[in-house]
C-alpha positions in Angstrom: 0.0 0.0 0.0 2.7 2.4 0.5 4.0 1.7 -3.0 1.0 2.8 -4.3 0.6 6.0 -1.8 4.3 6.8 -3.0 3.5 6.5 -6.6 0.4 8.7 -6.3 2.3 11.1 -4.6 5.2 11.1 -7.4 2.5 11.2 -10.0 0.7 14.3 -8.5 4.1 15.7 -7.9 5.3 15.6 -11.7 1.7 16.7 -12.9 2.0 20.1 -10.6 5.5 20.8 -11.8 4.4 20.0 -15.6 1.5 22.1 -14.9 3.9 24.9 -13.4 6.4 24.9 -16.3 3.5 25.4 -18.6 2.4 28.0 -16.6 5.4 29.6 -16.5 6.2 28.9 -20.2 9.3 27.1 -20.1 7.1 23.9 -22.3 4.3 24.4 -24.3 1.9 21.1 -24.0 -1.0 20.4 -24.6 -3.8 18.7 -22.3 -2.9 15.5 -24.5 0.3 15.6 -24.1 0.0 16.0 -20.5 -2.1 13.2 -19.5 0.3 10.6 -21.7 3.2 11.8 -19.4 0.6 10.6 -16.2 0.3 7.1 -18.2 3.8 7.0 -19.0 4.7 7.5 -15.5 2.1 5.5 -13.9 2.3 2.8 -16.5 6.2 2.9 -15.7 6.0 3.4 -11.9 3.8 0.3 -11.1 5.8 -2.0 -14.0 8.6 -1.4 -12.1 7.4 -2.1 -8.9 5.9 -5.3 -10.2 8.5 -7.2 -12.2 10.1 -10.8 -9.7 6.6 -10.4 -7.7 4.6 -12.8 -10.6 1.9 -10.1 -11.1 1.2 -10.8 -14.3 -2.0 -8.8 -14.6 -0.4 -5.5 -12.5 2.8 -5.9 -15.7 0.6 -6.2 -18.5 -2.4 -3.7 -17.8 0.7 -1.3 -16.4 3.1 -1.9 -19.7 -0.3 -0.9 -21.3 -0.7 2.3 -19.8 2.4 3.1 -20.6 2.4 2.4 -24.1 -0.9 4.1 -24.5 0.9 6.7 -22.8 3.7 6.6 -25.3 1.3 6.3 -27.9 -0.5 9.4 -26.7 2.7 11.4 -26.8 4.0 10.3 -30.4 0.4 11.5 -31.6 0.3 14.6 -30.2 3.9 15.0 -30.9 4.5 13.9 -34.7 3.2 15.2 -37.6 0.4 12.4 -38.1 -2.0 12.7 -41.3 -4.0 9.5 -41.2 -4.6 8.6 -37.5 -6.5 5.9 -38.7 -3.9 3.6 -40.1 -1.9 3.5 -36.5 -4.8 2.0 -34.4 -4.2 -1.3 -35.4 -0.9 -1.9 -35.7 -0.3 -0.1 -32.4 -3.5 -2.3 -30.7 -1.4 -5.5 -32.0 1.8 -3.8 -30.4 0.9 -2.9 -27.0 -0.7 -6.1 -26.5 1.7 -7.9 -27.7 4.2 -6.0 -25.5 2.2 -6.6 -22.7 2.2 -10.0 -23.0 6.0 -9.9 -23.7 6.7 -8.2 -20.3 4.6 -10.8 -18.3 6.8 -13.4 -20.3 9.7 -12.3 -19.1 8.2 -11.9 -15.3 8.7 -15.8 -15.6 6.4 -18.8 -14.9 4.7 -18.3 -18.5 4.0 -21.2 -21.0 6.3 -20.9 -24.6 3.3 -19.4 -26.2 2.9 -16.2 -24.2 6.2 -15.7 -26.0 5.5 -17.2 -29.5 1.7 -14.7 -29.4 3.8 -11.7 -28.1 6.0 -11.8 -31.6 3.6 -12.8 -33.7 1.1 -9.7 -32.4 4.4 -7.1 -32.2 5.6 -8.6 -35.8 2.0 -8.2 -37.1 2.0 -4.4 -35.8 5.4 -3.9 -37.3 4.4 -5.4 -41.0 1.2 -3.5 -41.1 2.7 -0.6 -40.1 5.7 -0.3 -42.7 2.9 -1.7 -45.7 0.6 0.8 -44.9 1.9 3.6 -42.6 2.8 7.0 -44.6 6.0 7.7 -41.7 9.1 8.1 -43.8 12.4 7.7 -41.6 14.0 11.2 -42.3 10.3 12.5 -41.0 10.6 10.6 -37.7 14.1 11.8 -36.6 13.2 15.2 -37.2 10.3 15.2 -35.4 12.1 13.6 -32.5 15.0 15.9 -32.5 12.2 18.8 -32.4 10.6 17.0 -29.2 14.2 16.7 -27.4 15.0 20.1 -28.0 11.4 21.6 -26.8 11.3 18.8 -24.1 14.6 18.7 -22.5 13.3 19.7 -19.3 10.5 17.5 -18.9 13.1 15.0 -19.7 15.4 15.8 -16.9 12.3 16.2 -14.4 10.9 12.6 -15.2 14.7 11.4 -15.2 15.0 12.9 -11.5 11.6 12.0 -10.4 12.6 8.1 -11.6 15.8 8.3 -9.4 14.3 9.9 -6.3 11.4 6.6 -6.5 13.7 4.5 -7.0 16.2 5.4 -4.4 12.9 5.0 -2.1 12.7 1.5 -3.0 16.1 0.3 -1.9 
């Protein structure tokens, strides 16, 4: 229980100072943008807490937060025209990601593994047959996100290293 209490407060804590630095103007996000940082952390947050302790439901549903999360940030984030083309490939991704963490938790039967490929590999193929992202597109819209984001960066670095100092 204090885990949770601990993460709670770590969660509230980042959402004020996001909500500050947006105040003040030092990042410009959106209300999007914001609440796939509060899955990313969350979803991260209780992962980590949960991996040796065999909860395989807390692992999946938390790796899929935080992909949702993720997801949540590369849309609002990346110059996306068809929306609509992602949702599958990324469905068959986080799932099969989800299944791929509780996999390596331990005590899962070979096809946990063999589904988790197949539904990440599916995602992938889709993707590159019918996604519109070219490459040179992607790692200039990431080297725009580092360079308007750097402090968010350091804050969730710093706020990972404070929790899991706590832990030990």
């Amino acid at each position: 229980m204090e885990k949770r209490q601990s993460i709670i407060s770590y969660l509230l804590t980042l959402l004020l100072i996001l909500i500050l630095l947006k105040i003040i103007g030092v990042v410009n996000i959106n209300n999007l943008e914001l609440l796939s940082y509060i899955f990313i952390f969350w979803g991260l947050s209780y992962a980590f807490n949960s991996f040796g302790k065999k909860n395989r439901w807390i692992i999946f549903i938390s790796t899929v937060i935080f992909l949702i999360g993720m997801f949540m940030f590369i849309y609002s984030n990346f110059e996306i025209m068809k929306f609509s083309p992602l949702i599958i490939p990324s469905i068959l991704m986080i799932i099969g990601s989800g299944l791929l963490m509780t996999y390596i938790d331990g005590d899962q039967p070979t096809f946990v593994l063999i589904l988790s490929l197949v539904l990440i590999a599916s995602g992938i193929i889709i993707t590159i047959t019918h996604g519109e992202i070219s490459f040179l597109s992607f790692i200039v819209s990431v080297f725009r996100i580092i360079v308007a984001y750097w402090p968010v960066l350091i804050i969730f670095f710093g706020v990972f290293l404070l929790f899991r100092k706590r832990n030990y």
